[in-house]
C-alpha positions as CSV (number, residue, x, y, z in Angstrom):
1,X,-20.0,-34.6,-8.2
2,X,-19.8,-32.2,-4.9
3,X,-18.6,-29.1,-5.6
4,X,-15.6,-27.8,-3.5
5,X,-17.5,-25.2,-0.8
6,X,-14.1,-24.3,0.7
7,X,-14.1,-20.5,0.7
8,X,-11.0,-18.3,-0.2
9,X,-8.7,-17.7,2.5
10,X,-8.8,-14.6,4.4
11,X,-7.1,-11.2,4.2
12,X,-4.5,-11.2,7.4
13,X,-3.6,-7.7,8.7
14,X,-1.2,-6.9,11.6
15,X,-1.9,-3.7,13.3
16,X,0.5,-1.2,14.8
17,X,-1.0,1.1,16.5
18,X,-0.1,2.5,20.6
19,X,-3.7,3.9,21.5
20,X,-4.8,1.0,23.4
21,X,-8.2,1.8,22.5
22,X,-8.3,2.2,18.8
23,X,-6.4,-0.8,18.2
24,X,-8.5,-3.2,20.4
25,X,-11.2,-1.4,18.1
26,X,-9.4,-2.2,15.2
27,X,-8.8,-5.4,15.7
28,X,-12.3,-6.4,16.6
29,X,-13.6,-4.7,13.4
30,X,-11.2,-6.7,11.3
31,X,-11.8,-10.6,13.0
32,X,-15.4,-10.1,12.9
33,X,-15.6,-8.7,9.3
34,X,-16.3,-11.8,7.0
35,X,-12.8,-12.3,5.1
36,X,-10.7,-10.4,7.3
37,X,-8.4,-11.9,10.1
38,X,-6.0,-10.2,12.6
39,X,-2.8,-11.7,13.2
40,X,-1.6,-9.7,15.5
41,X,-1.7,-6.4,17.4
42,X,1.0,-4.3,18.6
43,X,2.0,-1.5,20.2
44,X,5.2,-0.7,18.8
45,X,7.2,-1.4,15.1
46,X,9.7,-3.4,17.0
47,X,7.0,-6.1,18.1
48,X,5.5,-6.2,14.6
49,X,8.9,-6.8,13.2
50,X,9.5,-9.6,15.6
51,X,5.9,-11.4,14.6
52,X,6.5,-11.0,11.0
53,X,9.8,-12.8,10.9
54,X,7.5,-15.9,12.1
55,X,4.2,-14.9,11.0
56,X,4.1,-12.5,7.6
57,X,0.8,-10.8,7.0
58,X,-1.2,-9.7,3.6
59,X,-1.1,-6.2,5.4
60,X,0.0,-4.2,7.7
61,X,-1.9,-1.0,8.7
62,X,0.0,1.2,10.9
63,X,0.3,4.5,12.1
64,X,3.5,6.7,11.8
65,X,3.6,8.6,15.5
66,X,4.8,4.9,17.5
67,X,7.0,4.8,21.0
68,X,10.3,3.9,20.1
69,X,11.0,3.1,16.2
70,X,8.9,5.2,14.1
71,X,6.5,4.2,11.7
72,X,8.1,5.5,8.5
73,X,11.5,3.7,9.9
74,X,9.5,0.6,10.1
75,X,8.0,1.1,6.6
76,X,11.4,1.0,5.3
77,X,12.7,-2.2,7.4
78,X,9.8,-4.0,6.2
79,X,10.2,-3.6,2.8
80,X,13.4,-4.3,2.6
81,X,12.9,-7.6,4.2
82,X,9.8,-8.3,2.7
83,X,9.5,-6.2,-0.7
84,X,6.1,-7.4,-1.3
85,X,3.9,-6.9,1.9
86,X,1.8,-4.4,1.6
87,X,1.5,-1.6,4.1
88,X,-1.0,0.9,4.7
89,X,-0.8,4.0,7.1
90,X,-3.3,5.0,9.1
91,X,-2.8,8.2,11.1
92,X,-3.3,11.7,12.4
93,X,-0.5,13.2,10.5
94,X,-1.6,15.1,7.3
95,X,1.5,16.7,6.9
96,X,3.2,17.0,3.4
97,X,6.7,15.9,4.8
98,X,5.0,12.8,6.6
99,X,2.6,11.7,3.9
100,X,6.2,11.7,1.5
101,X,8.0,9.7,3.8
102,X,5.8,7.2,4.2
103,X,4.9,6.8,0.9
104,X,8.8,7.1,-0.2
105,X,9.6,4.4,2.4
106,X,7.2,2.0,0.8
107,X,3.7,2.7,2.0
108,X,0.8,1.6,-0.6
109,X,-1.6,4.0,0.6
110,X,-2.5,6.7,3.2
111,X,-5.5,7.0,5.4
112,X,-6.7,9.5,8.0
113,X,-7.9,8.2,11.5
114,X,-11.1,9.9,11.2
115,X,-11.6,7.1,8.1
116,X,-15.1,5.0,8.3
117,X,-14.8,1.3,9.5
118,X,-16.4,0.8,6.3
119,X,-13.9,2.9,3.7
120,X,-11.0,0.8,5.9
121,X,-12.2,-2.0,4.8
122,X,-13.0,-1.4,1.3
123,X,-9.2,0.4,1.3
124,X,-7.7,-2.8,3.0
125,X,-9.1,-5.0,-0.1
126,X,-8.5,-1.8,-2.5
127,X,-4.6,-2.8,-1.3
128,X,-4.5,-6.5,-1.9
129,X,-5.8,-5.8,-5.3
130,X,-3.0,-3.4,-6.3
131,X,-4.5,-0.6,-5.3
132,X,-3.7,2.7,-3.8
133,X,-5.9,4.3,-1.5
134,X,-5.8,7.4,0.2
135,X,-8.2,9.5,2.0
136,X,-9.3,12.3,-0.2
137,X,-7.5,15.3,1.3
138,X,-3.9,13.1,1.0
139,X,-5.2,12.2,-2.5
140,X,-5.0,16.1,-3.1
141,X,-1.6,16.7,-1.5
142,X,-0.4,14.1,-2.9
143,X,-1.0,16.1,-6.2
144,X,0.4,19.6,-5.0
145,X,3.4,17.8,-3.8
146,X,4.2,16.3,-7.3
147,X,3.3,19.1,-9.1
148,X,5.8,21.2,-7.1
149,X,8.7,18.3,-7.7
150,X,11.2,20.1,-10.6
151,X,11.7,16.9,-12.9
152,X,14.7,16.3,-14.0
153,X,15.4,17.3,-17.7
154,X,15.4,13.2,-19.0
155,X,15.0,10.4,-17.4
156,X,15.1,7.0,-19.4
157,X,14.0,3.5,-17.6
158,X,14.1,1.6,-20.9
159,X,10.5,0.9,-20.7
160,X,8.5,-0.7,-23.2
161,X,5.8,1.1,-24.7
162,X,3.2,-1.5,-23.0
163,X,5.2,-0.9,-19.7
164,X,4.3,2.8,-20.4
165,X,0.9,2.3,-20.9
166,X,0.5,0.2,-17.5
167,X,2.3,2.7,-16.1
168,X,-0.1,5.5,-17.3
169,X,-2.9,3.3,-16.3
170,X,-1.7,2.9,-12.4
171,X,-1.1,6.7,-12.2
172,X,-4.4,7.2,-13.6
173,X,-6.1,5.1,-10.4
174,X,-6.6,1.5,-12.0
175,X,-5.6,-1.2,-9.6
176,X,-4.9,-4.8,-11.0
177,X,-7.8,-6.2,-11.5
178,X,-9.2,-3.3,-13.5
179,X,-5.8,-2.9,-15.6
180,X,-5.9,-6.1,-16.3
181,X,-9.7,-6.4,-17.3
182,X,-8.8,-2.8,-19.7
183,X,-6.1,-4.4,-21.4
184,X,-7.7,-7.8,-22.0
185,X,-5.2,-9.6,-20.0
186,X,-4.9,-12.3,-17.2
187,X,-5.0,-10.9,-13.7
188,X,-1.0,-12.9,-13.4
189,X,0.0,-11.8,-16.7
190,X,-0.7,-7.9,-15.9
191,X,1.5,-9.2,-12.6
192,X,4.2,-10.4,-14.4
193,X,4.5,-7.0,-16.5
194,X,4.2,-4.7,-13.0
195,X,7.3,-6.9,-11.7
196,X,9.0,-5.5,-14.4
197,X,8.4,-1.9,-14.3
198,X,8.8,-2.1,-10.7
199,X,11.8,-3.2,-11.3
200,X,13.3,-1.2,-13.7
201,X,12.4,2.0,-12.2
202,X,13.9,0.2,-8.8
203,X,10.5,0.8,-6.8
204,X,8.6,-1.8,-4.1
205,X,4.7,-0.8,-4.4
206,X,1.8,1.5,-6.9
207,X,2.2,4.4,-4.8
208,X,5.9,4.6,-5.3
209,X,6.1,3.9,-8.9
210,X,3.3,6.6,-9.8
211,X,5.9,9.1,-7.6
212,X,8.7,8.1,-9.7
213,X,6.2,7.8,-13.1
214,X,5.0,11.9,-12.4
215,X,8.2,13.2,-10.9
216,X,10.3,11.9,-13.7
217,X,7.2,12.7,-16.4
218,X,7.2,9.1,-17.7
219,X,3.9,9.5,-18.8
């Protein structure tokens, strides 16, 4: 019997990004990086939004300082078109007002420019696995800015107590695969239970539903 060699598809990212140089970089790192594949390059949000509507990718890394439509303007438009594409910044800002938008408007994760080719692509698959990454020093405003958010005095999303759990788990860092393996569940199954809490606390992506989880103190 011959064994089916195919191998697994790769991940597709679309790049926004208006320094001619960096994203040419960019997008050589990606297509000759062994499951990785580019499918497009632009130099504004209003290009990638055209491509998409014919194309979608896995990802799309972006920065937030574009010509014409901003980044955190197209974060928004993309997800609500597309709820479930994952999008991950990738910027000079590290500005507590920018880092919130972005992660507000539906950003999975945050990265500095000055980010190794290598930590991009480990964050890239960190992403497509339910992850959140963030360079460190976003990871720690990230923090302050929570911390400084007054809660309000109840908040009640009619979650389950396993939904809560999850919940907890995500905020603590686990991304799906790891949730999943903790709670001796299938990989689709811990899916199916995200969907829900995503839903019910009327969020898109990890980042936003551990904003909502700390802000409101749901776990």
């Amino acid at each position: 019997m011959i064994e089916n060699m195919s191998e697994e598809k790769p991940i597709r990212i679309l790049i926004v990004e208006d320094q001619r140089n960096l994203r040419e970089g960019l997008e050589t790192l990606i297509n000759f990086t062994p499951g990785f594949e580019c499918s497009g390059a632009f130099r504004t949000m209003e290009d990638a939004l055209h491509r998409a509507k014919h194309d979608l990718p896995d990802v799309v890394l972006t920065d937030i300082g574009l010509p014409g439509m901003s980044g955190i303007e197209g974060i928004a438009k993309l997800k609500e078109s597309y709820p479930d594409l994952l999008i991950l910044v990738l910027t000079v800002y590290d500005d507590n007002e920018k880092i919130f938008d972005a992660l507000c408007a539906g950003a999975c994760g945050y990265l500095l420019k000055q980010t190794e080719p290598s930590e991009l692509l480990k964050s890239l698959r960190e992403a497509v696995t339910g992850g959140a990454p963030m360079s460190p020093e976003v990871a720690a405003k990230v923090i302050k800015i929570f911390r400084e958010v007054r809660p309000p005095e109840k908040a009640d999303y009619d979650l389950t107590p396993h939904e809560t759990r999850l919940l907890k788990m995500l905020t603590e860092g686990y991304n799906y695969v790891s949730a999943a393996e903790k709670l001796g569940i299938s990989y689709n199954t811990l899916k199916f239970h995200v969907r829900n809490i995503y839903d019910k606390l009327q969020v898109h992506s990890q980042s936003e539903a551990v904003a909502v989880a700390m802000r409101d103190r749901l776990v």
